[in-house]
C-alpha positions as CSV (number, residue, x, y, z in Angstrom):
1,X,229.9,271.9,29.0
2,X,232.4,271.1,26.3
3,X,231.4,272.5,22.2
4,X,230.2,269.6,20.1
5,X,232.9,269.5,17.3
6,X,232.0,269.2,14.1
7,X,231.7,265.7,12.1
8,X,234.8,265.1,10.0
9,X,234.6,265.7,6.5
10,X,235.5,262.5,4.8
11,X,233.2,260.2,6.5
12,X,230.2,262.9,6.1
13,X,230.9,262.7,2.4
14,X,231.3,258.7,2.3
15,X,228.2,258.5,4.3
16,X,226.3,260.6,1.6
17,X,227.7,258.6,-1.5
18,X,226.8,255.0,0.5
19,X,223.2,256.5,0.4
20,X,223.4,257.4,-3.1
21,X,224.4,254.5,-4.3
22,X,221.8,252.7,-2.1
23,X,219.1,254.4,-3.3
24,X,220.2,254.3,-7.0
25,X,220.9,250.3,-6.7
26,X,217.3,250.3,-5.3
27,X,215.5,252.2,-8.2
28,X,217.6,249.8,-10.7
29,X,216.3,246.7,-9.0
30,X,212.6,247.7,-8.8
31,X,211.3,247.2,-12.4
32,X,207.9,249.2,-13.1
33,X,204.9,246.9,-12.3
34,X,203.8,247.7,-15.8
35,X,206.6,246.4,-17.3
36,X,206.4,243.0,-15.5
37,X,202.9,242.9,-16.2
38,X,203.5,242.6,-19.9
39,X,204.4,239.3,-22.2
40,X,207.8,237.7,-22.1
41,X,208.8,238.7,-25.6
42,X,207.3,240.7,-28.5
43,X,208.0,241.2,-32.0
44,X,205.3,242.8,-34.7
45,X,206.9,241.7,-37.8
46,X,204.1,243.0,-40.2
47,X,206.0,246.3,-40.1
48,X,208.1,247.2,-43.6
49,X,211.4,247.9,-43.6
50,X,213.0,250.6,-45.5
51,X,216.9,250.8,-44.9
52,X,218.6,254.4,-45.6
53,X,220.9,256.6,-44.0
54,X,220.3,259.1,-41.0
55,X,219.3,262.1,-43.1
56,X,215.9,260.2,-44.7
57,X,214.9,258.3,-41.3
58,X,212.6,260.4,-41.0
59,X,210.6,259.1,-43.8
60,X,211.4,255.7,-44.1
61,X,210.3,255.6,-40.4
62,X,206.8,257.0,-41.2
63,X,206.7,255.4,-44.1
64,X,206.7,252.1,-42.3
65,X,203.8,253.3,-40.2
66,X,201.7,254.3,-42.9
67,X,202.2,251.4,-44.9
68,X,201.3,249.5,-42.3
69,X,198.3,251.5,-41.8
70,X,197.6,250.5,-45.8
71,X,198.8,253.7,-47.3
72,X,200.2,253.5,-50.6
73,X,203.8,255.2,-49.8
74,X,207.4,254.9,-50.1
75,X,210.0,256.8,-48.0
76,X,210.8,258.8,-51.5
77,X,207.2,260.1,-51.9
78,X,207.4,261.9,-48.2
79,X,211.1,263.4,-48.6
80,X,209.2,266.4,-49.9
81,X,206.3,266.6,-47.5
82,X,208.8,266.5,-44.9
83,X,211.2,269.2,-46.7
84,X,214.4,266.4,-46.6
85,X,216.9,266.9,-46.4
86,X,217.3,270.4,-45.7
87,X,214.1,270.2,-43.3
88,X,215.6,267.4,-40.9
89,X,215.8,269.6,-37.9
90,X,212.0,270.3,-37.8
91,X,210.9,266.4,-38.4
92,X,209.8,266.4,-34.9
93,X,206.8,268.9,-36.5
94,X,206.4,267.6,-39.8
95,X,205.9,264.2,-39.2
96,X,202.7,264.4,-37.5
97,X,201.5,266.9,-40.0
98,X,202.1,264.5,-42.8
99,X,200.5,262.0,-40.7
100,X,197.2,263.9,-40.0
101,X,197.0,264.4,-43.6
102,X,197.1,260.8,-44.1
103,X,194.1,260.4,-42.1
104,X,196.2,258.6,-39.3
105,X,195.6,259.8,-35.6
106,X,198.9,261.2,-33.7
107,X,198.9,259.9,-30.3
108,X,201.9,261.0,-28.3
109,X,203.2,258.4,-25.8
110,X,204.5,259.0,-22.0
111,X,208.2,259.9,-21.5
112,X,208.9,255.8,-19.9
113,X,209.7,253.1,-21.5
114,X,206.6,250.6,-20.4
115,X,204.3,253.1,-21.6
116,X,206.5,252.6,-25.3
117,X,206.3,248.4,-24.8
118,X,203.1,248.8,-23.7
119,X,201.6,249.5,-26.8
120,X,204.1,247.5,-28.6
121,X,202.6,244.4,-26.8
122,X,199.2,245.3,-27.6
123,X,200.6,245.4,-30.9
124,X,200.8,248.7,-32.1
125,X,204.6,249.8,-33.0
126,X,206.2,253.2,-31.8
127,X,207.9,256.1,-34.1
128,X,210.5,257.6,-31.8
129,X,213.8,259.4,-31.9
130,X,216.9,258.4,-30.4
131,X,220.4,259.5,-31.0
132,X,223.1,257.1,-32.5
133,X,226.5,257.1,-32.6
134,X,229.2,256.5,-29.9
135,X,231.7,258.8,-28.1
136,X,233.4,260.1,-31.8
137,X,230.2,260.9,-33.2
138,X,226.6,260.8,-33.0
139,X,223.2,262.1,-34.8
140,X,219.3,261.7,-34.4
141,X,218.1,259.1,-36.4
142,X,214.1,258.4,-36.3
143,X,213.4,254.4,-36.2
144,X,210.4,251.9,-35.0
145,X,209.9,249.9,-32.4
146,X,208.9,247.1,-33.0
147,X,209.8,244.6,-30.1
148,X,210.9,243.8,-27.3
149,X,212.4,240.9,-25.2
150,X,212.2,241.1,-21.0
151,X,214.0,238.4,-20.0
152,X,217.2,239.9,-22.1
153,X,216.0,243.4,-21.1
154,X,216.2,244.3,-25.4
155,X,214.1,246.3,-27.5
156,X,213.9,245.8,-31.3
157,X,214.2,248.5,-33.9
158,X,213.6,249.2,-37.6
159,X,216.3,251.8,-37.7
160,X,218.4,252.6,-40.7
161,X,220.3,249.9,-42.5
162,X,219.2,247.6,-39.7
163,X,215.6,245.5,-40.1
164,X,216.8,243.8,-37.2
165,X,218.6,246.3,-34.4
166,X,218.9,245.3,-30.9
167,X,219.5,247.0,-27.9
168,X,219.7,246.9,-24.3
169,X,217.3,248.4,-22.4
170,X,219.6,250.7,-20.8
171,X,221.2,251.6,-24.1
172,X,218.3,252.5,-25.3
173,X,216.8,254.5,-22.6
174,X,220.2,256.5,-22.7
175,X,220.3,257.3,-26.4
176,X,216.2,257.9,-26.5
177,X,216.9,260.2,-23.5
178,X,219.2,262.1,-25.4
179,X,216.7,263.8,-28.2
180,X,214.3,264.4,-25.7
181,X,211.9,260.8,-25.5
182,X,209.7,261.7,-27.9
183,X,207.2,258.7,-29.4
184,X,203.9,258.6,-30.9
185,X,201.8,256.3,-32.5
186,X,200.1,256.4,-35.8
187,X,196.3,255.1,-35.1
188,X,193.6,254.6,-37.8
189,X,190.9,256.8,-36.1
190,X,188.9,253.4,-34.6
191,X,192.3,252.2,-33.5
192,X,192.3,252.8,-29.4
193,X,196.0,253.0,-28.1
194,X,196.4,250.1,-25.3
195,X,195.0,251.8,-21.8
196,X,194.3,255.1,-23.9
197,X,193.9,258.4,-22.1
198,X,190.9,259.8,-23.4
199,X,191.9,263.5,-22.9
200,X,194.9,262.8,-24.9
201,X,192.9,261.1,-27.8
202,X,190.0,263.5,-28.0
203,X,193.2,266.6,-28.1
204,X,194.5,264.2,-30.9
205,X,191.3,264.1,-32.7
206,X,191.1,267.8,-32.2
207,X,194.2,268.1,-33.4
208,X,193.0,265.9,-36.8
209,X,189.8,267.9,-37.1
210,X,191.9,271.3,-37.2
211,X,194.2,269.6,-40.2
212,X,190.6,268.9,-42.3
213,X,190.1,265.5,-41.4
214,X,186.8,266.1,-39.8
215,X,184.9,262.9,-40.7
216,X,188.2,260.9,-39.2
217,X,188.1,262.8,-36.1
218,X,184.7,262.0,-35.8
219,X,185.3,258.2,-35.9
220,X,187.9,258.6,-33.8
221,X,185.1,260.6,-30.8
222,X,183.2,257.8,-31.4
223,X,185.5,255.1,-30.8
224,X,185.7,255.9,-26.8
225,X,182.0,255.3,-26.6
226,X,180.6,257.0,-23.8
């Protein structure tokens, strides 16, 4: 009986890459049923704009979500609750301790971007980090999402100078990838995110109780009913 002999390198190794790029071509053709679910095209343009460079985003991007929420505030007022600029590093903390002083309920968001135009559809924007910049240079910058548009696969960003900022969907998966997806939203405590997760909300009003916002925590336990 003769020895099998072993399969050939090359084709071994162009068989594997054929069925990697099979089964990546497949995952980019298959958009989440979540994401075709939701409305054509979106824009919330009740959100202020605040232009500045990368070292105040931070504030000027939760300043847009608390004025929205009514709050009296300008980026300038929150540069020292959030210790800019020497503080920028720790934003990713500070802001939703600002916030929960504020009264406003932090909600963080799934790691995908549906779950982000999700609630944008629904109406509520998002406060997220992403990293801009190109192959020379790059740096976090904090914006908002405020819309999106499906059929040109774009999202729409407050985001520094720009009231306007457009990007692809891939583009912006890439760069939010990049500082780690992180997103929240900024509720009023009777404000239910769009298909909320209870145990999330309750850890977020747990999380407002802890900062002395009790009575706000409460409305916010009461808003899931029963």
């Amino acid at each position: 009986m003769l020895p099998k002999l072993p399969m050939p390198r090359a084709p071994r190794r162009l068989l594997i890459a054929c069925l990697a790029v099979a089964a990546l071509a497949g995952c980019a053709s298959t958009p989440s049923t979540t994401l075709k679910s939701l409305p054509q095209r979106v824009e919330i343009s009740s959100v202020p704009f605040y232009g500045g460079n990368a070292n105040h985003s931070g504030s000027m991007a939760l300043a847009a979500m608390l004025s929205r929420q009514g709050a009296p505030i300008t980026p300038g007022l929150l540069d020292k609750p959030l210790g800019l600029p020497q503080a920028a590093d720790t934003l990713q903390t500070a802001i939703p301790k600002v916030a929960r002083e504020y009264g406003m309920l932090v909600y963080p968001l799934d790691a995908r971007l549906d779950a982000l135009l999700m609630q944008v559809a629904a109406g509520y924007p998002v406060l997220l980090r992403y990293q801009e910049g190109s192959a020379w240079w790059s740096e976090p910058r904090y914006a908002v999402l405020i819309g999106y548009d499906r059929y040109k696969q774009r999202v729409l960003l407050r985001s520094g100078t720009h009231r306007r900022q457009l990007m692809e969907f891939a583009d912006f998966e890439s760069a939010w990838a990049k500082e780690g997806k992180w997103a929240i939203l900024l509720q009023s405590p009777r404000q239910l995110p769009a298909q909320v997760d209870r145990q999330r909300w309750l850890q977020a009003a747990d999380e407002l109780a802890r900062a002395g916002q009790e009575i706000a925590a409460k409305q916010a336990i009461t808003s899931l009913g029963h």
